[in-house]
N, C-alpha and C positions, 0 to 999 in steps of 0.2 A: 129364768132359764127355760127354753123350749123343750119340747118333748119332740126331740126329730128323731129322723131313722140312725139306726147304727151307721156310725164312722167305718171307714171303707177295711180295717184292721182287724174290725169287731165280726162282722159277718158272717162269716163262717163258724166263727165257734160260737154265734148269738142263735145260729140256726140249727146248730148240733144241740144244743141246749134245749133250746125249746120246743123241740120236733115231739117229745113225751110229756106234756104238759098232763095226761092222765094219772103218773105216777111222780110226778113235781113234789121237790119237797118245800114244806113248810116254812126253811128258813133259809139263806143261803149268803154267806161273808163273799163278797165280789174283793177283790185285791190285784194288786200292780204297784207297778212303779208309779208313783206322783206324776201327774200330766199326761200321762197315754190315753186317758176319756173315761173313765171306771164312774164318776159320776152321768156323765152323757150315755155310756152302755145300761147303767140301772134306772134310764129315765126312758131309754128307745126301751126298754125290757119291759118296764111298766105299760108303756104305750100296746106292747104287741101281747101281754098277758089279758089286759084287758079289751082289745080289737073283739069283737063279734062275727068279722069276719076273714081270720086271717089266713094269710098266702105261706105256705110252710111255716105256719109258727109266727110270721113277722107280720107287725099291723097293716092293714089294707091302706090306714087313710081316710075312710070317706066312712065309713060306719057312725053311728049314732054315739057310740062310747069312743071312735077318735074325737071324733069334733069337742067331745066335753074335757078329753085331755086335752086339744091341743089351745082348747079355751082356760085351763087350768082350772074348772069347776067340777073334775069329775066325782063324784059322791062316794065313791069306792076307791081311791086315793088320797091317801096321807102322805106329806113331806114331815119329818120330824129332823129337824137341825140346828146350831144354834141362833141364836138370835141375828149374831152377828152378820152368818152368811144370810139367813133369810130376808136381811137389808140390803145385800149385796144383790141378790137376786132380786130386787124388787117389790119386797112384800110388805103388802100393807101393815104400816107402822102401828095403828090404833085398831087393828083388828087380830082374832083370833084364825089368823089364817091356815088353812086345810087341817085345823085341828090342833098344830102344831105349836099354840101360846107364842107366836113367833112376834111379841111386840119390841119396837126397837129400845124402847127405854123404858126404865122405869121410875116411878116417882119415890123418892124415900127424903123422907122429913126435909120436902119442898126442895130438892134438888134430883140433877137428873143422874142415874147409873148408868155409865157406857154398856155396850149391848154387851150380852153376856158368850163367850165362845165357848162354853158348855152346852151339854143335853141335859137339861136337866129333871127331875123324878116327875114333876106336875103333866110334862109332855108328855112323858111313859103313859102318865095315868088317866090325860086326857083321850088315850082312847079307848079307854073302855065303855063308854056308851056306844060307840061306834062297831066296837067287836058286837055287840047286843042285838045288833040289827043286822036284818038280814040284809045280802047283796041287794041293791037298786037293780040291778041287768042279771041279775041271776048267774052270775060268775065270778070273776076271783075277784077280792079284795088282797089291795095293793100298798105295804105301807113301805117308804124308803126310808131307812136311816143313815144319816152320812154327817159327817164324815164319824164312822162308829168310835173312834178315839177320842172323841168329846162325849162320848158317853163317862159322866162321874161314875164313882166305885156305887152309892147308891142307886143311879138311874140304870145301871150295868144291872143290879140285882132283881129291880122290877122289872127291867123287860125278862130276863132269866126268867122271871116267874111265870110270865107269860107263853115266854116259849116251849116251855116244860109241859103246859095245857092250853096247846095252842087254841086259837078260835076258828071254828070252820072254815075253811073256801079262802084263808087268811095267809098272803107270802107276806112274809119278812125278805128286805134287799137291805142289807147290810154292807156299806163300802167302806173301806180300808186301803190305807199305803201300808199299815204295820202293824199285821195282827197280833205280832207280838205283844201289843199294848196291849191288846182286849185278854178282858178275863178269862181263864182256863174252861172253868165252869160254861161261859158263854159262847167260848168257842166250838164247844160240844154239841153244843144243840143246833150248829149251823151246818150245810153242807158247804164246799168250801168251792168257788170257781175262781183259780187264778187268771189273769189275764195278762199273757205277755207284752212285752215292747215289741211295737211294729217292727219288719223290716226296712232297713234303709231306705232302700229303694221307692218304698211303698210312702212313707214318710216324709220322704226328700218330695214327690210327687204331690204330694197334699198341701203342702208347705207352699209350692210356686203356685198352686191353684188360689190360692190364700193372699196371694201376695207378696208373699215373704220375699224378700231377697238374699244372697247368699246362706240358703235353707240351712248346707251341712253344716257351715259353724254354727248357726243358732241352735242345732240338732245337737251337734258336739257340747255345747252348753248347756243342753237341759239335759243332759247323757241318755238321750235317744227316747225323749217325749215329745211328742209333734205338737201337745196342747200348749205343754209349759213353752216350747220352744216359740209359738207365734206369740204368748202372752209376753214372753222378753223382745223379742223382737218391736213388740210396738210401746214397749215401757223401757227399752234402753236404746241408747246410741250405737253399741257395739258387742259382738257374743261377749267378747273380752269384756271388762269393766274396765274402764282407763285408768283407776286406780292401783287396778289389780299390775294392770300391763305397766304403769311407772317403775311400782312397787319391784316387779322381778327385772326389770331393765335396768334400773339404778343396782340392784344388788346384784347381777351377773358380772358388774364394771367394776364391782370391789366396794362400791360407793354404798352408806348409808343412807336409806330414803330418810325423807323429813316427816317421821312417825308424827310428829305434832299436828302437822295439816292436815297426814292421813288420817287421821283422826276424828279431828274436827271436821271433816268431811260426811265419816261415817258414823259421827254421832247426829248426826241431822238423819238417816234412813234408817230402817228398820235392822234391829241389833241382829237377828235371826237369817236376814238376807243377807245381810256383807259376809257374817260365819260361815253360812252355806257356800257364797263361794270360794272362801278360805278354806273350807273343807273341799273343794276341787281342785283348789289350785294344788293341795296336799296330798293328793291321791293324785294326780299329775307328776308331782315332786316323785313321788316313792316308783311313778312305773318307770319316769325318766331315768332314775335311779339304778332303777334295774334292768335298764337296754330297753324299756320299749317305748311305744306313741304317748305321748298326752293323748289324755282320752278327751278333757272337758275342754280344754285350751288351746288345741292344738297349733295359734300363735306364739304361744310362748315355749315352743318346742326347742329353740335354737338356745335360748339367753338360759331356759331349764339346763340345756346341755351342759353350760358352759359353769353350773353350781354343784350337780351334784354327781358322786358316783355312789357303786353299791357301800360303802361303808358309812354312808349316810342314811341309810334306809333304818336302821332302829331308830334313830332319834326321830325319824321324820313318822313313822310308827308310833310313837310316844308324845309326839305330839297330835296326831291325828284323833290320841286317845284322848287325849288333853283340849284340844276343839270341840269332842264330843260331848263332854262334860259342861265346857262355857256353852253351847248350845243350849242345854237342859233349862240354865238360869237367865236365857240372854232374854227373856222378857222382863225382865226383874233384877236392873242393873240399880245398884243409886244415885250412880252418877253415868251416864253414858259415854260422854268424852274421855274420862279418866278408865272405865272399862276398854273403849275400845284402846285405847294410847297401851294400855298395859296386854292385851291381846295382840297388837299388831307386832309392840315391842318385843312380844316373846317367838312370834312366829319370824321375824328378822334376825333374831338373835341365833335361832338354829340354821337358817340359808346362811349367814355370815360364817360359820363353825362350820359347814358343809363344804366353802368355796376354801376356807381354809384346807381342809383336809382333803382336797383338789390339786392343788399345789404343792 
C-alpha cells in the first residue's frame, strides 16, 4: 500500500491534528467506521510526521524522508500487522520486513501454516532494538499498528508495557473499527482521534472520480464508506447481492426461497461476508418496519414493504441479536453448507411469521 496524501474527507481534521506536533502525544487509537480510509489516514499521517519539510503539518513530497517513505525504506518507520495482510499488501514473504516478522508462512514439521491474522508478542518485541537507536533524521519515529484488534490478549500487554515507558521522539498509530475490542488498560494510554464518515455529497464525488458507477447504492451498501464501497463495486455484480435480492422477492410473494441452493451458494464464499450482509438486510427489515428508508438496500425498499410491519420489529431485534453471535463463530463453522442452510433457514423463517402477521 502507498503512503499518499490524505483522502479529500481526511484534510481538515489531518490538519487540525497536526498543526501542534510540539506537544503530540505519544500514542494515538485512530477509529471510524470500516472502509472510510482510517488505514490510508495513518499512513498520509506517517508520511507528514515524518516530512522534513512540511506545509501546515502535511508532507511536502520531495524531502529526503518523503522519498524514503514513498520508497517504503524509511529507517524510522515500522508497519506491525498480521502476516496475512502484510501479503496482501505486498510484503516480502521470506523477509523480515519493516521489522514487522511479516513472513507469509511458516514451516512446521515440513508442512506449510496459513498466514497467521493475529499481531503477535515476537512483533511487539522485535522492536525494541529499534526503540535503542536513535532517530536516522533527527525526528519522530513512526510505528503503525493495525488493524489494533489483531492484537492477542499477550501481544496487547507487551505493547501496554511499552507504552507506559514510552521510547523518545516515538508515536504509536494505532487503528481500529471497534475499540471496544482492545484492552481497557490499553485504551488508556492512547489518545483517541475518531474519524467520521464522509458527507454524501463528498463521497458520491470521489466515487465517480474512481470510476464507480451508480456510486449512491454502492455508498448505500457499505453504509456510507467510499473505500468499502469501490472495493464491492469492482468485486460484485450489483450493491444488492442477487441472492440477497431473490431471497426477499420470493418471500414478499408468500413464496419460500430454495434455502438448499441458497446455500450451497454461500457455502462456496466467505461465511463472514454473506452474515454481513444478512446483518443489513436486518437492519433494513427493522427500519422498514418502523416507517422508514432501507438504509443498506435501498432496492429492496418495495418487496421490504410488502413483509413487514412494526409488530415485527422484536423478533427481527432478536434475530439481529441472533446474527451477531453466528458472526463471532462464522470462521469456524464444521460444515459450512449445513451452517449456512440452518442460518438462511432461520432468517426466512422469521420474514415468513412477519408477512404472516401482515395479513
Amino acid at each position: 500500500m502507498s503512503f499518499d496524501a490524505f483522502l479529500p474527507w481526511h484534510t481538515d481534521v489531518a490538519k487540525a491534528w497536526l498543526k501542534d506536533q510540539d506537544r503530540f502525544a505519544h500514542a494515538w487509537l485512530i477509529h471510524g467506521l470500516a472502509g472510510i480510509g482510517k488505514r490510508e489516514f495513518s499512513f498520509a499521517a506517517a508520511r507528514s510526521l515524518l516530512c522534513e519539510n512540511p506545509v501546515d503539518g502535511m508532507a511536502c513530497g520531495q524531502c529526503v524522508a518523503c522519498g524514503w517513505v514513498n520508497q517504503g525504506n524509511h529507517p524510522d518507520l515500522r508497519r506491525i500487522r498480521p502476516e496475512a495482510i502484510a501479503i496482501e499488501e505486498g510484503a516480502n514473504q521470506d523477509s523480515d520486513e519493516e521489522g514487522g516478522g511479516d513472513s507469509a508462512t511458516s514451516e512446521v514439521s515440513g508442512t506449510k501454516k496459513a498466514p497467521s491474522k493475529d499481531i503477535r508478542i515476537d512483533q511487539i518485541r522485535s522492536l525494541e532494538p529499534w526503540f535503542n537507536n536513535a532517530t536516522h533524521r533527527g525526528g519522530w519515529r513512526i510505528a503503525l499498528i493495525y488493524p489494533a484488534e489483531a492484537l492477542t490478549v499477550i501481544s496487547a500487554n507487551a505493547l501496554l508495557k511499552v507504552l507506559e515507558e514510552p521510547p523518545p521522539s516515538t508515536v504509536f498509530l494505532l487503528v481500529a473499527d471497534a475499540p471496544d475490542r482492545l484492552l481497557p488498560t490499553l485504551l488508556s494510554r492512547c489518545r483517541r482521534l475518531p474519524l467520521a464518515t464522509p458527507p454524501k455529497d463528498i463521497a458520491h464525488n470521489w466515487l465517480l472520480q474512481n470510476g464507480v458507477k451508480q456510486p449512491d447504492l454502492w455508498l448505500a451498501a457499505s453504509g456510507g464508506a467510499p473505500l468499502l464501497a469501490k472495493t464491492l463495486s469492482a468485486t460484485h455484480d450489483n450493491p444488492c447481492p442477487s441472492w440477497i435480492s431473490e431471497f426477499v422477492q420470493s418471500l414478499s410473494k408468500g413464496n419460500m426461497p430454495d434455502i438448499g441452493k441458497i446455500a450451497d451458494l454461500l457455502s462456496k464464499s466467505a461465511t463472514t461476508s454473506w452474515i454481513d450482509s444478512l446483518q443489513r438486510l436486518i437492519i433494513d427489515a427493522l427500519m422498514v418496519a418502523n416507517g422508514l428508508q432501507a438504509r443498506y438496500f435501498p432496492t429492496m425498499q418495495s418487496h421490504l414493504d410488502r413483509i413487514f410491519i412494526k409488530k415485527a420489529a422484536v423478533s427481527l431485534s432478536d434475530l439481529s441479536i441472533w446474527l451477531n453471535e453466528q458472526q463471532r463463530v462464522a470462521g469456524h463453522p464444521l460444515n459450512t453448507k449445513l451452517f449456512a442452510h440452518s442460518v438462511i433457514q432461520k432468517v426466512a423463517g422469521v420474514f415468513m411469521r412477519a408477512l404472516q402477521l401482515k395479513k
